[in-house]
C-alpha positions in Angstrom: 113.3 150.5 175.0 109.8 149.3 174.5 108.6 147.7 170.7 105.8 146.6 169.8 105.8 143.1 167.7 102.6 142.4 166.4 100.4 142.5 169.5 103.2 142.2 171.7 105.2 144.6 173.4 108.7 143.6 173.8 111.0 144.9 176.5 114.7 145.5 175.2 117.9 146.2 177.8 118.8 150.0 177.0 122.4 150.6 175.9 124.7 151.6 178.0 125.6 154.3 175.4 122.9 155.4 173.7 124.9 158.1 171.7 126.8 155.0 170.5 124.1 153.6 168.5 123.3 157.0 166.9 127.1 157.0 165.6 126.6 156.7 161.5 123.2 156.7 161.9 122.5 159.6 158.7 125.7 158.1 156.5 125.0 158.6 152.7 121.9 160.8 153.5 123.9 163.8 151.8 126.5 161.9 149.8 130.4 162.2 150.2 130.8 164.7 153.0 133.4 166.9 151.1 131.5 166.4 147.7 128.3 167.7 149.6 130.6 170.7 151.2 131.2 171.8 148.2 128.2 172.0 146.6 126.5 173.9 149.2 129.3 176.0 149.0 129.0 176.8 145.3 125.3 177.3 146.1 126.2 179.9 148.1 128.5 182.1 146.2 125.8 182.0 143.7 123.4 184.1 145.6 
């Protein structure tokens, strides 16, 4: 994985398992997973 710091580009071992570091990656982005379930639900049988 290449990154650039400042005026630097730094070089960075890649993971063995990249899916790995994508694990939680959007938590919290829609809430409580049930909570947010539910409300799309009742979204839904309102149209």
């Amino acid at each position: 994985m290449d990154i650039c710091e400042d005026e630097k580009v730094v070089l960075r071992k890649a993971p063995r398992n990249p899916v790995a570091n994508l694990m939680g990656l959007g938590k919290g982005i829609f809430g409580e997973g049930l909570e947010h379930q539910r409300k799309m639900r009742s979204e839904w049988e309102e149209k």
